[in-house]
Legacy VTK file of the C-alpha trace (Angstrom):
# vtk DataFile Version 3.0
C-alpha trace
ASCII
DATASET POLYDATA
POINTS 193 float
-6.178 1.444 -54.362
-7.325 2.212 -51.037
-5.362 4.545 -49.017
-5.161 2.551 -45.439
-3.930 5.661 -43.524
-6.533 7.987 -44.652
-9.392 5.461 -43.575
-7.795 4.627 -40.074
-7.355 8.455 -39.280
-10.767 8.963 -40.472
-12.659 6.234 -38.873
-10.903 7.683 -35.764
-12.036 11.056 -36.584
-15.237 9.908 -37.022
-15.433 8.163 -33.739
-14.026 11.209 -32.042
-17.104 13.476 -33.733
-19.672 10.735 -32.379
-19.019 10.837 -28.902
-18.537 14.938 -28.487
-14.354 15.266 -28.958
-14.403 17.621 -31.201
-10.955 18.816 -30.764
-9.632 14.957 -31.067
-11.630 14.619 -34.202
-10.251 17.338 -35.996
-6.496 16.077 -35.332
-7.422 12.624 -36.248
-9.170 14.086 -39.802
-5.891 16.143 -40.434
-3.585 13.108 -39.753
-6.531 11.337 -42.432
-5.921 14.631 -44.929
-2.281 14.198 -44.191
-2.335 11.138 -45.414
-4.768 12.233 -49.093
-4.387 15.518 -49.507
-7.006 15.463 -51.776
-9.784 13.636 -50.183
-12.950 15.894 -50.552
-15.175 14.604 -47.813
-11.956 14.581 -45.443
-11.817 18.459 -46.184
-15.585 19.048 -45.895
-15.512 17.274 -42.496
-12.434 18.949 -41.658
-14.764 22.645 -42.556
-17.444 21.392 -41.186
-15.582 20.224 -37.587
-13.770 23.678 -37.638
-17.464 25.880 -38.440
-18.998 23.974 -35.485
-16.684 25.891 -33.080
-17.317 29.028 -35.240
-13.686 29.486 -36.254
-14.552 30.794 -39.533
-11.574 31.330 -40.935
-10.266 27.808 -40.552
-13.735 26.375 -41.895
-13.461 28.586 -44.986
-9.830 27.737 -45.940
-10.668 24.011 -45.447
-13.739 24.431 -47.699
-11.713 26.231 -50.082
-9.891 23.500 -50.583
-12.405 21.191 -51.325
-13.952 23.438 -54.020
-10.552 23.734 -55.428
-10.157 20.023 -55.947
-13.836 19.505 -57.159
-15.146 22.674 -58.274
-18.301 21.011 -59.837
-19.611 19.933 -56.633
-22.780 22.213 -55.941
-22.607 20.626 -52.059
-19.095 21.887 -50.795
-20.322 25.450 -52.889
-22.969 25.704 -50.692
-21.144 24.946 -47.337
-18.599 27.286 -48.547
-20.876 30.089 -48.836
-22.472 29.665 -45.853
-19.289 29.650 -43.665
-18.119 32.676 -45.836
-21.464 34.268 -44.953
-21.283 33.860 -41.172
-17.553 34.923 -41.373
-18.118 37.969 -42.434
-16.923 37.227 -45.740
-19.539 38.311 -47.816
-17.912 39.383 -51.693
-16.908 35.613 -51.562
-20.090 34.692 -50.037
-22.097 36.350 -52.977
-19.868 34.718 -55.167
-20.201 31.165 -53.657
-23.801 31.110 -53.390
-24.263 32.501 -56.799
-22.050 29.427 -58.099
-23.755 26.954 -55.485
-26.898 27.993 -57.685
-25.856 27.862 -60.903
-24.421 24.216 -60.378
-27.725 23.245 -58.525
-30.905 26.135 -59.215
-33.107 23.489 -57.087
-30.599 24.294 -54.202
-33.659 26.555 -52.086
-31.299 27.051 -49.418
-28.398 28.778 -51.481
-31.066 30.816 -53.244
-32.276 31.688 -49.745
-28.659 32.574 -48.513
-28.249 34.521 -51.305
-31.174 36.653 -51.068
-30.213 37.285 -47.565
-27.013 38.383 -48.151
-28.254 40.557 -50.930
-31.268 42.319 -48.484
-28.491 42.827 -46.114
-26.623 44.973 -48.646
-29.352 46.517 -49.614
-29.527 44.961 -52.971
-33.787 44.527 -52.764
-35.124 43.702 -56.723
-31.347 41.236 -55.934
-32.765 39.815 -53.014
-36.172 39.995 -54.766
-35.218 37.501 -57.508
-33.482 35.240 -55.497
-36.153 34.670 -52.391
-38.360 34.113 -55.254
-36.163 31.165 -56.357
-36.199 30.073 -52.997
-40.004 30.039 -52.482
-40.998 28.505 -55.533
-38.661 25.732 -54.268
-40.123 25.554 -51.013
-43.793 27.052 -50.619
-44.106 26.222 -47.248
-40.732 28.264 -45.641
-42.161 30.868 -44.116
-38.666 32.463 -43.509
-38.182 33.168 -46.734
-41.723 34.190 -48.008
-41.293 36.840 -44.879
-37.998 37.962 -46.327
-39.285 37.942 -49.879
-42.182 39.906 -48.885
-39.981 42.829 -47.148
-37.744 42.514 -50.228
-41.058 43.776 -52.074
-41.502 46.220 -49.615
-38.185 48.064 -49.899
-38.731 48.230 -53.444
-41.934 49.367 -53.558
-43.682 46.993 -55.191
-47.099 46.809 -52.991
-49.051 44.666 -55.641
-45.975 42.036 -54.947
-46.321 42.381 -51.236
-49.525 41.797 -51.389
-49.113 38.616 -53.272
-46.843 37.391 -50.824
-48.873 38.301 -47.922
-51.829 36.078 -49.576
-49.419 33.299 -50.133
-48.453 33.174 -46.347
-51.760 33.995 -44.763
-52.543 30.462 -46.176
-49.690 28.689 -45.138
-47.867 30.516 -42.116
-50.426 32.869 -40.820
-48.258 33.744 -38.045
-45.452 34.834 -40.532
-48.380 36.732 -42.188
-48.934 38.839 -38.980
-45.286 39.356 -38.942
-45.022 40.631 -42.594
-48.327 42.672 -42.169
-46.744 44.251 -39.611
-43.238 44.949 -40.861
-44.428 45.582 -43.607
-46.991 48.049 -42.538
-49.917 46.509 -44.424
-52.619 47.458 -42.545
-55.392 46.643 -45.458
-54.842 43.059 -44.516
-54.966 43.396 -40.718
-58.821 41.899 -40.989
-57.375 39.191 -42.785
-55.848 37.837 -39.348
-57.706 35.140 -37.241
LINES 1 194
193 0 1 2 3 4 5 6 7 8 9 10 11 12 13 14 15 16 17 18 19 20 21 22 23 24 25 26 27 28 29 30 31 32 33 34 35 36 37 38 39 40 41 42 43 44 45 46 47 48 49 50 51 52 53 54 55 56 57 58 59 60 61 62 63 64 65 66 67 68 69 70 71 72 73 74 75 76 77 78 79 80 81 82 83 84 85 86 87 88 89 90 91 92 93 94 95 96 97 98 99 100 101 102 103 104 105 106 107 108 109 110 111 112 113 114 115 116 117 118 119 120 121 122 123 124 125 126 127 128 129 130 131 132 133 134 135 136 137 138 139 140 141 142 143 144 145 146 147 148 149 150 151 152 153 154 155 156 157 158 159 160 161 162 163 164 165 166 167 168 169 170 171 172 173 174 175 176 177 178 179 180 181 182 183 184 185 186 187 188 189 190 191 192
C-alpha cells in the first residue's frame, strides 16, 4: 500500500531540490522519512541533500541508515564511503569502499576511492591492487592510471611504472607528462610530443 504522506513530502522535496532550496528540500524529505522511516531512496536523498552543503556528519548518519535497512545495496555503500572519505572518516571509509566492492567489483569508482584512501595512508602494493581494479574497469581515466602509476613508484616497482607510463602515453599523454615527471622517469621524457 502506498504511503500518501511519504510521496507528498517527497514530491515536495523534490520540487524544493529542482529549483535551488536546498534547505526547504531537506525539511520536506524529513517530514517524507517521518512519515517511512524506512524508505531507502528518502534516506539517500536525505545524505545526499545534507553532503551537498558538506555537512558530513549529517550525510554520513543519513547514509548509515540506509545501509542499515538494505545492506546489500552496493549504491548507498558507495555513497557512504565517499561521504565518510571527505569527512574525514576514513577506518569507516576503508571499510565502506571495501564492501561497496565486494557487492559490486565492476564498481571502478569505489575501487578508485579505495586506492586513494589507501595511497593516502601510505598503504602503496594496497593502493596498488586496487587502482589496478579501477583501470582495468576504465582504461581511459587518466586519474587513476596517474595514481596507479605513483602507487608503483612508492613501491618500487619501476618495470610496473613503466607499464603504466606506456598505457597513458597512448591514451592521456598529458597525464603521461605528469607521471613522467612525478614520477621522475626521465628515460621516457623523449617519449613526449
Amino acid at each position: 500500500m502506498m504511503n500518501y504522506d511519504r510521496v507528498r513530502h517527497g514530491l515536495r522535496g523534490m520540487l524544493f531540490s529542482m529549483v535551488g532550496q536546498r534547505e526547504r528540500a531537506l525539511a520536506a524529505y524529513r517530514d517524507s522519512i517521518r512519515a517511512d522511516p524506512t524508505h531507502v531512496p528518502t534516506l539517500s536523498t536525505l545524505g545526499w541533500l545534507e553532503a551537498g552543503q558538506e555537512r558530513w556528519v549529517e550525510a554520513e548518519a543519513w547514509l548509515a541508515r540506509a545501509v542499515g535497512i538494505k545492506p546489500d545495496d552496493a549504491h548507498a555503500w558507495f555513497n557512504l564511503a565517499y561521504v565518510r572519505d571527505k569527512g574525514g572518516m576514513d577506518e569507516a571509509a576503508l571499510e565502506a569502499f571495501q564492501r561497496a566492492t565486494e557487492l559490486d567489483p565492476n564498481n571502478d569508482r569505489a575501487w578508485y576511492g579505495l586506492g586513494m584512501l589507501h595511497a593516502r595512508h601510505g598503504r602503496h602494493a594496497e593502493a596498488a591492487a586496487a587502482l589496478t581494479e579501477a583501470g582495468r574497469l576504465q582504461p581511459m581515466n587518466g586519474l587513476a592510471w596517474y595514481a596507479l602509476g605513483m602507487a608503483w613508484h612508492h613501491c618500487n616497482e619501476p618495470d610496473k611504472v613503466a607499464s603504466v607510463i606506456e598505457h597513458t602515453l597512448t591514451h592521456d599523454p598529458q597525464t603521461a607528462r605528469r607521471l613522467i615527471h612525478d614520477a621522475e622517469r626521465s628515460d621516457f621524457a623523449h617519449r613526449l610530443i
